[in-house]
ZAVEX-964328 format. One record per residue (C-alpha): residue in three letters; x, z, y. Coordinates in steps of 0.2 Angstrom, whole numbers, plus 2048, in hexadecimal, padded with zeros to 3 digits. Last residue first. Layout:
% residues N
ALAXZY
...
//
This chain:
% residues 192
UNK28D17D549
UNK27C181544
UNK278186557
UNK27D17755E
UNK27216C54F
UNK26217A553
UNK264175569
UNK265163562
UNK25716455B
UNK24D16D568
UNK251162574
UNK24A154569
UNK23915F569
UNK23A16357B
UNK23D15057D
UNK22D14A572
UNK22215557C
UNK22014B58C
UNK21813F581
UNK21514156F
UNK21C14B561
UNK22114254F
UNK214149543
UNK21C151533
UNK213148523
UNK211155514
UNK20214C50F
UNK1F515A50B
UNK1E3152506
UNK1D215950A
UNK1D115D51A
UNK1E015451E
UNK1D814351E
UNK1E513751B
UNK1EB12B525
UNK1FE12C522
UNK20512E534
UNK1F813653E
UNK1F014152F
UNK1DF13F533
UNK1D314E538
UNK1D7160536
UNK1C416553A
UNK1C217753D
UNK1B1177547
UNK1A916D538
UNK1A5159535
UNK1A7156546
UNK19B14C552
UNK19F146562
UNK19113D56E
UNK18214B568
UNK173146563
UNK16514C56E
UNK16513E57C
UNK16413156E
UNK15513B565
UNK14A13B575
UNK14C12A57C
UNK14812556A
UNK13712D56B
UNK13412757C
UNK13B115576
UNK130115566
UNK11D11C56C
UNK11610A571
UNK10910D57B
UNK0FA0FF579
UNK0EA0FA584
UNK0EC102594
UNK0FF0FA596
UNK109108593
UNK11911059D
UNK12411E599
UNK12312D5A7
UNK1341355AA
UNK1351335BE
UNK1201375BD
UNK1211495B5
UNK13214D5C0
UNK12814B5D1
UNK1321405DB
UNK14114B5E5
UNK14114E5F7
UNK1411605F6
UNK1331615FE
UNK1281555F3
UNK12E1425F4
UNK1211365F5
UNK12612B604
UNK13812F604
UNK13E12A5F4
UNK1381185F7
UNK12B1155EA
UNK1301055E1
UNK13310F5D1
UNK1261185D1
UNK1171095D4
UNK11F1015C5
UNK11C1115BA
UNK10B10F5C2
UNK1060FE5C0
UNK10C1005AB
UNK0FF10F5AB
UNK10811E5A8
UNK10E127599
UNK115139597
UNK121140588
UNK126150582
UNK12E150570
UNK136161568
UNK14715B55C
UNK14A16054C
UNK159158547
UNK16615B538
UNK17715253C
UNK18114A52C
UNK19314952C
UNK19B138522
UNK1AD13D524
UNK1B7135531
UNK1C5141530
UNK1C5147546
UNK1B413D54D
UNK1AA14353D
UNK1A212F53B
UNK18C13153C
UNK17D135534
UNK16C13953C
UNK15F144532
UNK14E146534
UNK14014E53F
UNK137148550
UNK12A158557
UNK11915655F
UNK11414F572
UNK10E13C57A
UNK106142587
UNK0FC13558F
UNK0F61305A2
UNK0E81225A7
UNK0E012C5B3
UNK0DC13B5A5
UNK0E5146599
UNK0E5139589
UNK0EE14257C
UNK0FA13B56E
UNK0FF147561
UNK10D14F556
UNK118149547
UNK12613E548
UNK13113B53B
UNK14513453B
UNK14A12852C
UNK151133521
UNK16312851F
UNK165126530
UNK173120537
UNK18111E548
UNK19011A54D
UNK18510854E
UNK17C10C55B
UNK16A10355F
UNK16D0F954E
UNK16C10A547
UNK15A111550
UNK1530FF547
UNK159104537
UNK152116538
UNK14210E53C
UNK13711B543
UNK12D128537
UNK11A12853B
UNK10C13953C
UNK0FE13754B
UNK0F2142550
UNK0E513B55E
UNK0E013F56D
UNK0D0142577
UNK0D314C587
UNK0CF141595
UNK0C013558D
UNK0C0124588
UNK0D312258B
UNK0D6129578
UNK0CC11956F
UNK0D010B577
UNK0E2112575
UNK0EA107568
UNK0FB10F564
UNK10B106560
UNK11810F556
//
């Protein structure tokens, strides 16, 4: 969402409620593993706190969609995620990130976190989208199964053996496909 601020940089400490949903389709073309059938909901505030800095804080909700990574089923992930974010004048997101480290770095020789995280505005407008979506891609997680005890596909036949028994014996693999043929032989001995 794009916000006008002529309003909030009037006065340090004015801000302004906001409610909007993102665009689920857009968050998809980002990732295609992934989709959105509630399109995610923000809810929270937008607060001017002087010098040209904003907090942008409130809570994104919705559900995200994606492939179990064992069966493939359709698994659905719940969010509710807390949203923190700062924005800087455009001239001073630019100013960071051509500091050299050493100039204004506290004692540990880091940046100060707050100004390494800061999302950039132009005075006029903040767009609210990429911190927002910087915030649900970082929450949701890079393998998703549909339960703990997931059997996955059947490796021969294809079929989900969650909720279908095949009766397909899986040949082993790699180093253990001679203990197994060992084994045979050591059963055919034994049965003559």
């Amino acid at each position: 969402m794009i916000v006008e601020l002529s309003r909030l940089r009037r006065q340090a400490g004015s801000r302004r409620e906001l409610r909007f949903v993102l665009d689920g389709a857009q968050l998809a073309k980002r990732d295609a593993a992934w989709r959105f059938p509630e399109a995610p909901l923000f809810e929270g505030r937008l607060e001017h706190t002087g010098g040209g800095r904003y907090l942008l804080s409130g809570r994104l909700t919705g559900t995200a969609e994606t492939d179990c990574a064992r069966c493939l089923a359709a698994t659905r992930l719940p969010f509710d995620l807390e949203v923190e974010e700062i924005y800087l004048p455009q001239h001073s997101v630019d100013e960071l990130n051509r500091t050299d480290f050493g100039d204004d770095a506290g004692a540990d020789g880091e940046l100060d976190q707050e100004a390494e995280r800061a999302l950039p505005h132009d005075g006029q407008y903040l767009d609210t989208d990429p911190g927002l979506e910087a915030v649900l891609w970082l929450a949701l997680p890079p393998v998703v199964l549909c339960s703990d005890d997931c059997r996955g596909l059947c490796p021969i036949c294809g079929c989900n053996r969650n909720t279908d028994s095949c009766g397909c014996q899986p040949e082993p693999v790699g180093s253990f496909s001679a203990l197994a043929e060992l084994g045979r032989l050591l059963a055919k001995t034994n049965d003559e």
